[in-house]
GUMISE-132943 format. One record per residue (C-alpha): residue number from 1; residue in one letter; z, x, y. Coordinates in steps of 0.5 Angstrom, whole numbers, plus 500, padded with zeros to 3 digits. Layout:
REC  NUM  a  Z  X  Y
...
end
This chain:
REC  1  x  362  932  455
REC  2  x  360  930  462
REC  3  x  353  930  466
REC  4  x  349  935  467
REC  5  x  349  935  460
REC  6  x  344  942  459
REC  7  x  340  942  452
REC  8  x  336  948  450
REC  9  x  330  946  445
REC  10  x  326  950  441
REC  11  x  321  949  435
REC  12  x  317  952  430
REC  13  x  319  959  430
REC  14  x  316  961  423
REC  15  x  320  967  422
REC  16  x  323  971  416
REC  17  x  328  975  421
REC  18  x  330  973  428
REC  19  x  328  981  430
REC  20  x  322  978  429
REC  21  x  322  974  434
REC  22  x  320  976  441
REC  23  x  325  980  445
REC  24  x  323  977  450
REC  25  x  324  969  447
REC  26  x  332  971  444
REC  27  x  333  974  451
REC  28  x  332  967  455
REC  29  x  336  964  448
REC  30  x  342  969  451
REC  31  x  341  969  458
REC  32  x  339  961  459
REC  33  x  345  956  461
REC  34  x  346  950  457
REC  35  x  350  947  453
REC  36  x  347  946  447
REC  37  x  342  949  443
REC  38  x  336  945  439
REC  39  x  332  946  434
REC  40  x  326  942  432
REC  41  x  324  945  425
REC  42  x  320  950  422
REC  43  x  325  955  422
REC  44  x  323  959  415
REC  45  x  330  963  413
REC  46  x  337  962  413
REC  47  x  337  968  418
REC  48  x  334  965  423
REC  49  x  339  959  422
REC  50  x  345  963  423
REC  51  x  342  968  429
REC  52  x  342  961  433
REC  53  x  348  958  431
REC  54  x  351  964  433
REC  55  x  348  964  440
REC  56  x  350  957  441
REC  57  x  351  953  435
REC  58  x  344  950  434
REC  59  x  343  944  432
REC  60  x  337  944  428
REC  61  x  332  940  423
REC  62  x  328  941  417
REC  63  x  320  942  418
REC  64  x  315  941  413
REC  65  x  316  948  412
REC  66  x  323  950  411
REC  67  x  323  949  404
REC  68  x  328  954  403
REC  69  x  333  950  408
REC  70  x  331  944  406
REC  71  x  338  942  402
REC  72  x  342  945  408
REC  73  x  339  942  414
REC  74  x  337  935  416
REC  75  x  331  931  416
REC  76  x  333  926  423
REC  77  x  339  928  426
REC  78  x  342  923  432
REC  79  x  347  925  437
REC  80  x  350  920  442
REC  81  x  352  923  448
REC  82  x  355  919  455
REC  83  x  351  913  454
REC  84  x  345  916  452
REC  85  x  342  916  445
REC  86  x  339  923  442
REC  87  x  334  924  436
REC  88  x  331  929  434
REC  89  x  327  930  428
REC  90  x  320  935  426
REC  91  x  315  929  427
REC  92  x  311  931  420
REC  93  x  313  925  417
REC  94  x  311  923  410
REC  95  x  306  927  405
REC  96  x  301  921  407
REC  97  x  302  922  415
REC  98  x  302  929  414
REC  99  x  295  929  411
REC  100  x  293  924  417
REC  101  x  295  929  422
REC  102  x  292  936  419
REC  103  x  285  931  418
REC  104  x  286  929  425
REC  105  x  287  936  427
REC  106  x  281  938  424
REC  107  x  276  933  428
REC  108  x  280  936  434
REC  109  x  282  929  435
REC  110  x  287  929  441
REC  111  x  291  923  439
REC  112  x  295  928  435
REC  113  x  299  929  440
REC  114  x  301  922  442
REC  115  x  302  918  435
REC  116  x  308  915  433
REC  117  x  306  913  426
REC  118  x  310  920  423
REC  119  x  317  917  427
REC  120  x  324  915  423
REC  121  x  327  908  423
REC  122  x  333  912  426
REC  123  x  328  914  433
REC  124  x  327  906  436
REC  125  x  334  906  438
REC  126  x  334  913  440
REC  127  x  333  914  449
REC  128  x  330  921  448
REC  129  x  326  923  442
REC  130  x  326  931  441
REC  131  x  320  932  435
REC  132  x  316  938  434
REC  133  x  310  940  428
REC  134  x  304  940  433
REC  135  x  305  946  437
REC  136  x  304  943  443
REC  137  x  309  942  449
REC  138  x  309  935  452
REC  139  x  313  930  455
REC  140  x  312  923  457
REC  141  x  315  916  457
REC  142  x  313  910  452
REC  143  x  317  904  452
REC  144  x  323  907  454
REC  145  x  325  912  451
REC  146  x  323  920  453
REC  147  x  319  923  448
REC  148  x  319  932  449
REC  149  x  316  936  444
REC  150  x  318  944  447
REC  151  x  311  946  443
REC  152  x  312  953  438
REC  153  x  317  958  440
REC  154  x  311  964  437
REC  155  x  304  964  438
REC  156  x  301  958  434
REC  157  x  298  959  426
REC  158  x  294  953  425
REC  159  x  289  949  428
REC  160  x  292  945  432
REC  161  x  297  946  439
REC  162  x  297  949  446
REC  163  x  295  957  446
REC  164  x  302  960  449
REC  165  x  309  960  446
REC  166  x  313  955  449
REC  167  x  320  952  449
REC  168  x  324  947  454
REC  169  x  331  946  458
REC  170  x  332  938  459
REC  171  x  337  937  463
REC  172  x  340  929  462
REC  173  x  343  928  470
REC  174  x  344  921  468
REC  175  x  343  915  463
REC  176  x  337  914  465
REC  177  x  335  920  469
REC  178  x  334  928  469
REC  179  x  328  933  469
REC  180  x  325  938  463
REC  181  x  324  945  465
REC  182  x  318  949  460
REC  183  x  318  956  459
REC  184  x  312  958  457
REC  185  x  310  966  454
REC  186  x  304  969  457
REC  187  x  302  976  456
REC  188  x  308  978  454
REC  189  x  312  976  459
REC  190  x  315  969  459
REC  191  x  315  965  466
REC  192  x  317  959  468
REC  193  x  311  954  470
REC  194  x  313  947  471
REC  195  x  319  942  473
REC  196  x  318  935  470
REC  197  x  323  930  473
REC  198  x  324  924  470
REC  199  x  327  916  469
REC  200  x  327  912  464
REC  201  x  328  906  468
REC  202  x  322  907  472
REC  203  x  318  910  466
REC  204  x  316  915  470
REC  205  x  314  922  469
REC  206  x  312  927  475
REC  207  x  310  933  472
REC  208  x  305  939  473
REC  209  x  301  941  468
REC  210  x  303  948  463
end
């Protein structure tokens, strides 16, 4: 696969049917270019699953919440590609940070959005790291890796994440190099409201705010 390489990222849809979903959401999934589709977990149903996979071969993980996939998807998924590295997992972690998370979501603890102690072992190697569960959209850079959350592809259900569905198209230019492109769902119609360009070498982000 050659650069640009255009990945496609969407999570938590919580859906028992993919007619379920927007209509809008599952036009962007059909008219939007990009090479491969994934899929951060809290897909909910076999359903959902197979609608994706037949749109673009989706490449998922299993959320907290996907007890009836849990023996068919994975909890970490790498994808090695041109001299990057890529791992996506839900971002719950164990039954301990878990907990951790909902009490730090409870006292609106904005730290929520911006620990690591939910990430696998397989995730430090990784350049980028696509996760999921808190609802909320974010992009940064830490420690060398690119971390991307596209946030809930739905309204949220929980007492945590940001008020609007959102997914998000990363384009990987180079190794080191490439921008993120959120969509986010706002009065029914969904928008394009910001570009992120980033590099992993100068650890930077430059973005607009969702």
């Amino acid at each position: 696969m050659n650069f640009p390489i255009r990945i496609l990222v969407i999570g938590d849809t919580h859906a028992k049917k993919f007619d379920q979903l927007d209509s809008g959401l599952r036009d962007l999934l059909s008219s939007l270019e990009y090479d491969l589709l994934f899929h951060t977990g809290d897909i909910y149903t076999s359903d959902v699953l197979k609608a994706l996979q037949r749109i673009r071969g989706c490449h998922a993980v299993r959320g907290n919440r996907d007890l009836l996939l849990w023996i068919k998807l994975p909890a970490i998924l790498q994808l090695k590609l041109p001299g990057v590295t890529l791992c996506l997992f839900h971002g719950h972690g164990d039954f301990l940070s878990y907990l951790r998370l909902k009490w730090m979501a409870m006292r609106k603890d904005k730290a929520v959005f911006r620990q690591r102690f939910t990430y696998p072992e397989e995730s430090r190697s990784a350049n980028i790291l696509i996760t999921g569960h808190t609802h909320y959209p974010a992009c940064e850079i830490e420690n060398g890796q690119l971390i991307l959350n596209p946030g809930a592809a739905v309204y949220n259900r929980n007492e945590f994440g940001y008020p609007h569905p959102t997914i998000a198209l990363l384009t990987i230019e180079t190794p080191s190099q490439g921008f993120v492109e959120f969509f986010q769902q706002i009065e029914w119609t969904w928008h394009e409201p910001c570009k992120l360009n980033y590099d992993i070498g100068l650890s930077d982000v430059r973005k607009a705010e969702l």
